[in-house]
DOKEMAR-71856 format. One line per 3 residues: their letters; for each residue z, y, x of C-alpha. Coordinates in steps of 0.001 Angstrom, whole numbers, plus 500000, padded with zeros to 6 digits. Example, Ala and Ser with C-alpha at 12.3 -4.5 7.8 and 13.67 -1.06 7.14 Angstrom:
BEGIN
as	507800 495500 512300 | 507140 498940 513670
% end
This chain:
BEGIN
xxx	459035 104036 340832 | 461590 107126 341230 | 465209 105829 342686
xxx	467689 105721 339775 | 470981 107798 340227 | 473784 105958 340777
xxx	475141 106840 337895 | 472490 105196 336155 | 472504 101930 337727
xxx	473117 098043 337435 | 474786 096669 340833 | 475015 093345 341222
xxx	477385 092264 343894 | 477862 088727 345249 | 481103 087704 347271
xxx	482585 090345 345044 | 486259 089323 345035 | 487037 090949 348311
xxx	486100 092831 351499 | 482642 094748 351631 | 481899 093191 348420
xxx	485368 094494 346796 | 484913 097892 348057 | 481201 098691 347222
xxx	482010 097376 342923 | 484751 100268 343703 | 482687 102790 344917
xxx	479422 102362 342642 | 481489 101869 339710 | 483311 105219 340859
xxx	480018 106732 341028 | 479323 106119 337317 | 477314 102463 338237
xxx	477649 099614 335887 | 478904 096609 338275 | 478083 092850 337836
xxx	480346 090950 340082 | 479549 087568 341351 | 481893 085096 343516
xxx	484294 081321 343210 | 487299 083075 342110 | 487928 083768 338500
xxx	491152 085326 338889 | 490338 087514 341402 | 486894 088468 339113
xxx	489030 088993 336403 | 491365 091107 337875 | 488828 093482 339603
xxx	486855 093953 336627 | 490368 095123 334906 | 491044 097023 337352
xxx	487546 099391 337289 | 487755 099243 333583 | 491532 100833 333416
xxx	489708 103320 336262 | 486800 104069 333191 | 484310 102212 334614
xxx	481891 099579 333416 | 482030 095822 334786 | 481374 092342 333810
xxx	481538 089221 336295 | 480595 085516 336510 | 481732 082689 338756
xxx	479390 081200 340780 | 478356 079928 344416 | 475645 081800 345523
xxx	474927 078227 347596 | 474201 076871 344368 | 470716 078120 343088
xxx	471100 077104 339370 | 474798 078655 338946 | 473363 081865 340555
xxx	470767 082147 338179 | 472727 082064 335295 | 475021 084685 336461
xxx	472261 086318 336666 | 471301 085756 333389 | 474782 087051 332448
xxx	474089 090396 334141 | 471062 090875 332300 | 472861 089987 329084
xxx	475429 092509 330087 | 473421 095260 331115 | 470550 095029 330216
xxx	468655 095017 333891 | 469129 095074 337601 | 468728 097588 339815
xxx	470376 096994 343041 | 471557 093426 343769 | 473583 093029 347232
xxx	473801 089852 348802 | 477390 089971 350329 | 478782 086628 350454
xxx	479964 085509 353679 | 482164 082778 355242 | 482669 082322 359113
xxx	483944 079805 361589 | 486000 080288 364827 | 485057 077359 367337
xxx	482842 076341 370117 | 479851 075395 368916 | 479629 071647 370478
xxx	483127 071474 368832 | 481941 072592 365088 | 481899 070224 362764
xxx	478878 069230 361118 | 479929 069805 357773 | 481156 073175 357984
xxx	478365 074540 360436 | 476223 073207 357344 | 478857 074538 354829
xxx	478569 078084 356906 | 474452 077830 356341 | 475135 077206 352815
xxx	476961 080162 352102 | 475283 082557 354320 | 471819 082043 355011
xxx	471069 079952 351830 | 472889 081915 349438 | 470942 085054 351057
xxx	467960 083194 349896 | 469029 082336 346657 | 469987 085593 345897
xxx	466262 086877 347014 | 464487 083964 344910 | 467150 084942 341901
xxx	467346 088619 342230 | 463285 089699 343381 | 462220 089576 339520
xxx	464300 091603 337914 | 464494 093708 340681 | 460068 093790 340154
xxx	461161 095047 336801 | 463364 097293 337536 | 461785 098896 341032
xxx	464810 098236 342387 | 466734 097286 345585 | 467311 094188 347416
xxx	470041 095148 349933 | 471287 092196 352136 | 474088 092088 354673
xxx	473540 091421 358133 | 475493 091565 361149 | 474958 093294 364639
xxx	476042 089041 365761 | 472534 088467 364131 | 471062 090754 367180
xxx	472637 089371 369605 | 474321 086062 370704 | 478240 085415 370865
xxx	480572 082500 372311 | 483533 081836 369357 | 481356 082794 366534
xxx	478122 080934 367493 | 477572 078921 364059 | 478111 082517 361987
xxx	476006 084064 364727 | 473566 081374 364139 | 473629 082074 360333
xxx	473252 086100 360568 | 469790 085311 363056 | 468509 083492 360676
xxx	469416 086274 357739 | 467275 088958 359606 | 464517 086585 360072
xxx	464216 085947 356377 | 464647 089506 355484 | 461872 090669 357596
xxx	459668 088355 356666 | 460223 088905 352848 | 459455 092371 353064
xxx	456351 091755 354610 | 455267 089450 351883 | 456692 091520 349283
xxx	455034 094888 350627 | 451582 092820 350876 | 451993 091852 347269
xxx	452631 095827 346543 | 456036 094713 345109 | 458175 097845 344136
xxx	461164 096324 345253 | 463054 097684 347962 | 464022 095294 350900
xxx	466785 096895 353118 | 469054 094927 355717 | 472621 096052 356670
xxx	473749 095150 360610 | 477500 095891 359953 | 479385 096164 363427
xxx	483295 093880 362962 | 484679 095336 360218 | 488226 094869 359166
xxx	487650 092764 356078 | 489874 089289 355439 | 486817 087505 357028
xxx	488998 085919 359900 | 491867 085608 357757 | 489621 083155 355598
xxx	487738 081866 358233 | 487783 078328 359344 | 489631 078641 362674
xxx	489588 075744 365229 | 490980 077840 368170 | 494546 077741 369826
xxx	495196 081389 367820 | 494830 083641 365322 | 490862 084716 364919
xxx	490296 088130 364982 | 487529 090652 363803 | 485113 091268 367207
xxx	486298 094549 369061 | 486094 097304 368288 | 486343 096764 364276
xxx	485337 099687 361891 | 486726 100204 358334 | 484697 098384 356042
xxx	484350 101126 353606 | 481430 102750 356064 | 479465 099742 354902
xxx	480461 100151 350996 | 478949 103766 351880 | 475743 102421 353618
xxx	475420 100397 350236 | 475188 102659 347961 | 472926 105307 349970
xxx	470458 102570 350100 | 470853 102039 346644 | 468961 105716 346440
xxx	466994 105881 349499 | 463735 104417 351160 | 465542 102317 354338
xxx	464222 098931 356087 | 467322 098793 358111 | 471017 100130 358835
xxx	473777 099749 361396 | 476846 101150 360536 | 479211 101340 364082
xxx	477830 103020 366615 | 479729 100993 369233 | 477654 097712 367993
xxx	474428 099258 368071 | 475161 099968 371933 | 476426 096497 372610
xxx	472927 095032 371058 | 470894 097548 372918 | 472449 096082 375646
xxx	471981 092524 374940 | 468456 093000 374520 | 467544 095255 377681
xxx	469789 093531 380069 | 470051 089459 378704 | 471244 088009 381769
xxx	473770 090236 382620 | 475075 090065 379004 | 474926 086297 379000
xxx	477829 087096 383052 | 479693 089282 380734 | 480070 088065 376874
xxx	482231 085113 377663 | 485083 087983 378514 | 484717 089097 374817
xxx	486273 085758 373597 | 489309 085837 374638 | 489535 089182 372117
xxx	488296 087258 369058 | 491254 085105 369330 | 494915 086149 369573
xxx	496958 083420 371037 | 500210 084671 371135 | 500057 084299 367476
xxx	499744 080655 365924 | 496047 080169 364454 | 495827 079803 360492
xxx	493010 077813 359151 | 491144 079509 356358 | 491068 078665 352793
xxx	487630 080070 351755 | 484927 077487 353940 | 484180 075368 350869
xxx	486036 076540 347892 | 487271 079879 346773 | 490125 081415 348890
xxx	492702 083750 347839 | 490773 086865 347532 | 491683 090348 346002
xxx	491945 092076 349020 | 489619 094890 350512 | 491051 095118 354313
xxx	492669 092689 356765 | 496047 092430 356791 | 495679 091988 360439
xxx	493925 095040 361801 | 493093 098354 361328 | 489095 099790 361618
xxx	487950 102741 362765 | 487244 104642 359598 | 483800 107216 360969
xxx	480489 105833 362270 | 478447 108807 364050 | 475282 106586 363861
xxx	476124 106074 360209 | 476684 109851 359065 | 473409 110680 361239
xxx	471385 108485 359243 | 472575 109465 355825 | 474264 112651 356302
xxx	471879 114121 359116 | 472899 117528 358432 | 476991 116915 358711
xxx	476288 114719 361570 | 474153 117735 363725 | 476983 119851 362890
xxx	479506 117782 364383 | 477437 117159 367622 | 476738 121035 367822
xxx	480207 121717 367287 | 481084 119320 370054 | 478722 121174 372049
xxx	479803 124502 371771 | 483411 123656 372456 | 482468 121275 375461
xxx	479970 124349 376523 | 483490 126735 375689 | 485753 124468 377954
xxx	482906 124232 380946 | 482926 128269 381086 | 486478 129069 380937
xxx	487145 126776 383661 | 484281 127963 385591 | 485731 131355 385567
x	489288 130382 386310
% end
C-alpha cells in the first residue's frame, strides 16, 4: 500500500503526556495528523489535547497503562471510534531506574519490564491489526543502551535489549506472513527528556541523561519520517552510534572503560530525587528536562532523511577545510 501523507494520518502515541511522546503529538498534529494520545495521566492528556486543538489540530486521548493489555485495547478501541483507523502507532512509553543492578529491587526491575518491554509488546499484539488494515506503521522506540551494555542503568538497559530482540523478530514473522505493516525501530542516543527526573533513583545524586544528550525533538523528527518512509531501523545521535560501534568491535576494552561513564549519569553534588512515575503516573506535561540542555542537530540523522542537506553540509565543510589548508600553505 502507498504511504499516507502526514496530513492524512491517524498517530497513535503511547507515553504521550511528555518527552518524545509529547513532542511527536506536536509535530504530527502540526503536520495536519489526527493524534490519539495514550498514557496514566488524565490531566496531563487533557491538557495536551487542548492545547493542539486551540493550535487547529485534531486530538482525542485515553488513559491507560500500556502494561495492562486489556486497558490498551480499549484505548485502542477509542482511537478507532475517534478516527476512524490507525495508521502509525508509536510505542513510546518508558520508565527507567538509576541503581546497581544487585541493588535493584525486585519489584521495580519487574515494574521497569512491565512498562517497557511488555507494554512494547502489548502495543504490537494491540496495534498489528489495525495497522494490517490500514498498511500502516509500527514504529517502536529503542535505545542505543539496547546495543550496548551500561553500569547505573543496567535494568533499563536490560529492558531496551530485550525491545530490539522482539522487534526484529516480529518483522521477520510479519514479512513471512506478507503483512503490509511497517516494522521500524528507533535507537535514540540520551535525549534530554524528564526521563531521569521521573526515574526511580537509588544513587547518592541526582540521575542524569547519559552524555552527551541530544534534544529530543530529533527523535519526534525521526518519527514522523518513518511514518512516510520504508526504514527497519534509525539512530538519531551520531555520538551514540560511535559509542555502540565501539562496544561491539572492541568488548573488552569497553567493558576497562564504561565504568568511567557512571560517575556522569549521576550528579552528586546535587541531592538525588526519587521519581514519581515507576508505578503510577508522574507529573508529566513537560517536553524537555528541566535539568539539561541537548544538542539540537544529529548529522547521522539529517543524512538518513535529508541526504541531500546533509552532503551539502559535509561538502561545504570540505571546501572551507580545503580553503583554510591552502591559504595557510601559501602563507
Amino acid at each position: 500500500m502507498p504511504h499516507r501523507p502526514l496530513s492524512d494520518q491517524v498517530f497513535v502515541i503511547t507515553g504521550a503526556s511528555s518527552g518524545i511522546g509529547l513532542l511527536t503529538a506536536r509535530k504530527a498534529a502540526g503536520a495536519g495528523a489526527r493524534v490519539f494520545l495514550i498514557s496514566r495521566n488524565d490531566a496531563a492528556l487533557r491538557a495536551i489535547v487542548q492545547e493542539v486543538e486551540a493550535d487547529g489540530g485534531r486530538a482525542a486521548y485515553a488513559v491507560a497503562d500500556v502494561g495492562e493489555r486489556e486497558a490498551l485495547q480499549r484505548a485502542a478501541s477509542c482511537a478507532i471510534a475517534a478516527f476512524g483507523r490507525i495508521d502509525t502507532w508509536v510505542s513510546n512509553a518508558g520508565v527507567a531506574i538509576y541503581a546497581p543492578l544487585l541493588a535493584t529491587p525486585l519489584e521495580e526491575h519487574e515494574r521497569l519490564f512491565r512498562t517497557n518491554y511488555f507494554g512494547a509488546v502489548n502495543s504490537a499484539q494491540v496495534a498489528v491489526p489495525y495497522l494490517t488494515a490500514s498498511g500502516g506503521a509500527l514504529v517502536t522506540i529503542g535505545s542505543i543502551a539496547g546495543d550496548m551494555p551500561s553500569p547505573v542503568m543496567g535494568a533499563y538497559t536490560a529492558s531496551k535489549h530485550a525491545i530490539h530482540a522482539f522487534v526484529a523478530s516480529l518483522r521477520i514473522e510479519l514479512k513471512a506472513a506478507r503483512s503490509p505493516v511497517r516494522v521500524t525501530l528507533i535507537k535514540p542516543s540520551g535525549m534530554t527528556t524528564p526521563i531521569a527526573m521521573h526515574a526511580a533513583n537509588h544513587e547518592d545524586g541526582q540521575a542524569r541523561i547519559p552524555p552527551p544528550p541530544y534534544d529530543p525533538a530529533l527523535v519526534a523528527d525521526a518519527i514522523l519520517y518513518t511514518a512516510t518512509h520504508n526504514v527497519r531501523a534509525l539512530t538519531v545521535g551520531g555520538i551514540g552510534r560511535l559509542e555502540v560501534l565501539f562496544a561491539s568491535h572492541f568488548p573488552a576494552l569497553f567493558e576497562r572503560l564504561a565504568p568511567l561513564v557512571g560517575p556522569f549519569l549521576v550528579d552528586r553534588s546535587k541531592p538525588a530525587t526519587q521519581g514519581d512515575n515507576l508505578f503510577g503516573p508522574g507529573t508529566d506535561g513537560e517536553a524537555r528536562s528541566r535539568n539539561e540542555e541537548g544538542r539540537r542537530s544529529s548529522l547521522t540523522l539529517a543524512a538518513r532523511t535529508r541526504p541531500h542537506a546533509a552532503a551539502a553540509l559535509v561538502g561545504g565543510a570540505a571546501v572551507i577545510l580545503g580553503g583554510l589548508f591552502l591559504r595557510n600553505r601559501r602563507s
